[in-house]
One Martini backbone bead per residue (centre of mass of N, CA, C, O) as a GRO file, in nm:
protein
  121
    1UNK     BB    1   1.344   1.404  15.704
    2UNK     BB    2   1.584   1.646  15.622
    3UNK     BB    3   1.768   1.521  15.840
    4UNK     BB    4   1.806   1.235  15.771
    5UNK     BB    5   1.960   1.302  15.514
    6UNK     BB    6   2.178   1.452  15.580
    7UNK     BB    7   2.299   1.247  15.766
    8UNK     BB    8   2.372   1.025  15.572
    9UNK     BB    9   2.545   1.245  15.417
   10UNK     BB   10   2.758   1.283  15.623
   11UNK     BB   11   2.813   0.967  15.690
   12UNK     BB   12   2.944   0.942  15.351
   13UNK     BB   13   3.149   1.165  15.387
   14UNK     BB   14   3.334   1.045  15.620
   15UNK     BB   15   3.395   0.785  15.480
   16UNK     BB   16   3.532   0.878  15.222
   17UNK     BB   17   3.747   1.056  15.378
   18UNK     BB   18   3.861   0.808  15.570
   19UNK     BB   19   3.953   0.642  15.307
   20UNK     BB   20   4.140   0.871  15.215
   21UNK     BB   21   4.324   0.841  15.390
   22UNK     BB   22   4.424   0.569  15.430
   23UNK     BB   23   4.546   0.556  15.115
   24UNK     BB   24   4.792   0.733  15.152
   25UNK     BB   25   4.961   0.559  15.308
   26UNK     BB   26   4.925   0.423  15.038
   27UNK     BB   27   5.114   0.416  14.775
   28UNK     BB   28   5.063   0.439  14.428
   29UNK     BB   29   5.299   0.491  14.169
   30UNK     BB   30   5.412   0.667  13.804
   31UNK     BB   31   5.716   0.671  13.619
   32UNK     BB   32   5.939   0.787  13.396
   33UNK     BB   33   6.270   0.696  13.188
   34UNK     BB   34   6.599   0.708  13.137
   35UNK     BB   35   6.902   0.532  12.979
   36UNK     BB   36   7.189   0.540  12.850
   37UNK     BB   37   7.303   0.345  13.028
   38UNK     BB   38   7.386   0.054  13.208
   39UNK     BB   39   7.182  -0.051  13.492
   40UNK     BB   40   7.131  -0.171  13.845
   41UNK     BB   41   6.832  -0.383  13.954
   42UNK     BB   42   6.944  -0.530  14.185
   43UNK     BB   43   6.989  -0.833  13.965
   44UNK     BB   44   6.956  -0.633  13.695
   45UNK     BB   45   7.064  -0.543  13.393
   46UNK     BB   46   6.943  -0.238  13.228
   47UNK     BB   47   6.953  -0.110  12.955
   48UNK     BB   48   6.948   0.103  12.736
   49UNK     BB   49   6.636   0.314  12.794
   50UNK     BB   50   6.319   0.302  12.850
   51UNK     BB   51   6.094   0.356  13.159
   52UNK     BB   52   5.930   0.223  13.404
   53UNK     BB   53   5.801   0.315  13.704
   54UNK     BB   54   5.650   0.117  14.002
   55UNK     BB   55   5.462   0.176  14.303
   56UNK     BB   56   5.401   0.005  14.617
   57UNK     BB   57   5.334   0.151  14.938
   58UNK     BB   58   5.490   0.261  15.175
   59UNK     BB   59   5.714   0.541  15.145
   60UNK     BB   60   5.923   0.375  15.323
   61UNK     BB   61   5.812   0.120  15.166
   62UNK     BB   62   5.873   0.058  14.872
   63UNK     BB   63   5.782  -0.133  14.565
   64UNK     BB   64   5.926  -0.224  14.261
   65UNK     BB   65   5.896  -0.152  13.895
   66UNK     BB   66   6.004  -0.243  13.645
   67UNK     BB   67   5.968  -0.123  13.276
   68UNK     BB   68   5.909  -0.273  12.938
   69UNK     BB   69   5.659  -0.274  12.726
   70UNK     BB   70   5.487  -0.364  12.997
   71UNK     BB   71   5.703  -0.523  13.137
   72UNK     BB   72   5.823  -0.669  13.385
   73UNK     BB   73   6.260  -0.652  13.441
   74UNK     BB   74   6.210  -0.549  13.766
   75UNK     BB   75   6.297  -0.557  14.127
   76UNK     BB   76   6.248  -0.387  14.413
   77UNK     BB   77   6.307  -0.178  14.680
   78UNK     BB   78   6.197   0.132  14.820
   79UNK     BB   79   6.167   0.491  14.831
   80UNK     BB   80   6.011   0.813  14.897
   81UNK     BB   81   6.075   1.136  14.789
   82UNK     BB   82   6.054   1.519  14.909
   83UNK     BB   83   6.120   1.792  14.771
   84UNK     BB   84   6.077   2.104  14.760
   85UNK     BB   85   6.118   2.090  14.452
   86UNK     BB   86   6.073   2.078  14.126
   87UNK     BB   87   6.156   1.896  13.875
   88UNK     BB   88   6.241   1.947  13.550
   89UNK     BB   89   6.359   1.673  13.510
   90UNK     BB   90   6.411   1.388  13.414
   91UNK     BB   91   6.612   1.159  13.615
   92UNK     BB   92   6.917   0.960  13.700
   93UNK     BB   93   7.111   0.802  13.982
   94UNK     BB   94   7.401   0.690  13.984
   95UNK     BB   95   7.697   0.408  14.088
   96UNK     BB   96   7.996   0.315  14.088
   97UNK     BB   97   8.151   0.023  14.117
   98UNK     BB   98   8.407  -0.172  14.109
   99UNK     BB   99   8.320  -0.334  13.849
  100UNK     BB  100   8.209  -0.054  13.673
  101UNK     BB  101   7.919  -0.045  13.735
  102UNK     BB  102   7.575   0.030  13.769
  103UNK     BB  103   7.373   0.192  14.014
  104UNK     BB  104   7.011   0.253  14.080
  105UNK     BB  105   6.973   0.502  14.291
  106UNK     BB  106   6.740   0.707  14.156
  107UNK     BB  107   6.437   0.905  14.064
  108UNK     BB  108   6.326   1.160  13.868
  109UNK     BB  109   6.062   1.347  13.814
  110UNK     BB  110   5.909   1.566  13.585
  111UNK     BB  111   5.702   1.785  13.760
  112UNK     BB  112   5.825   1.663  14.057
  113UNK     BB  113   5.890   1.651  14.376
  114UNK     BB  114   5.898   1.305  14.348
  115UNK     BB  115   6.112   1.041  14.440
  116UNK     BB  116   6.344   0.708  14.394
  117UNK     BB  117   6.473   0.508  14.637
  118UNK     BB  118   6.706   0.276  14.575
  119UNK     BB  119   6.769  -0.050  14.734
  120UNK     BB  120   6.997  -0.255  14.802
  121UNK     BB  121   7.016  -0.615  14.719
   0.00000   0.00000   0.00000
């Protein structure tokens, strides 16, 4: 009888185990940012301010959502990259444009190896 329990156990940490190692498969996670000047992401120029990236998908291809006080106010698709070390703070790297405009291509979250590279769209 105490071998039957066992077994039930070692079968229900088994499947516990590969469903979450399958769910890493698939990113999930946000991280809050500032930008200081307007920049573009995919067709919204977002204005100077406080905001969140929200993303959902594999590593090499997420979906994107900016938002501002709780709403999307844009969305794109990227990709998740991992650097050597932790950045020390939040960043934000832009691109300037032909017609001066910039465009937001990159976010680093402070005290996290993780960045986020956003695709042209």
């Amino acid at each position: 009888m105490r071998w039957l329990q066992y077994l039930a156990f070692s079968a229900i940490l088994t499947v516990g185990l590969s469903i979450s190692a399958f769910a890493k498969a698939d990113h999930n996670d946000a991280g809050k940012f500032n930008l200081t000047s307007p920049a573009t992401v995919g067709s919204t120029v977002l204005r100077a301010g406080h905001y969140k990236a929200e993303w959902v998908g594999p590593n090499e291809d997420v979906r994107v959502s900016i938002l501002s006080h709780g709403k999307v106010v844009a969305t794109t698709q990227g990709r998740v990259v991992e650097h050597s070390e932790k950045s020390p703070y939040d960043s934000v790297t832009v691109k300037k444009q032909a017609d001066d405009s910039q465009r937001l291509e990159e976010i680093d979250f402070g005290n996290r190896k993780d960045a986020l590279l956003l695709f042209r769209m």
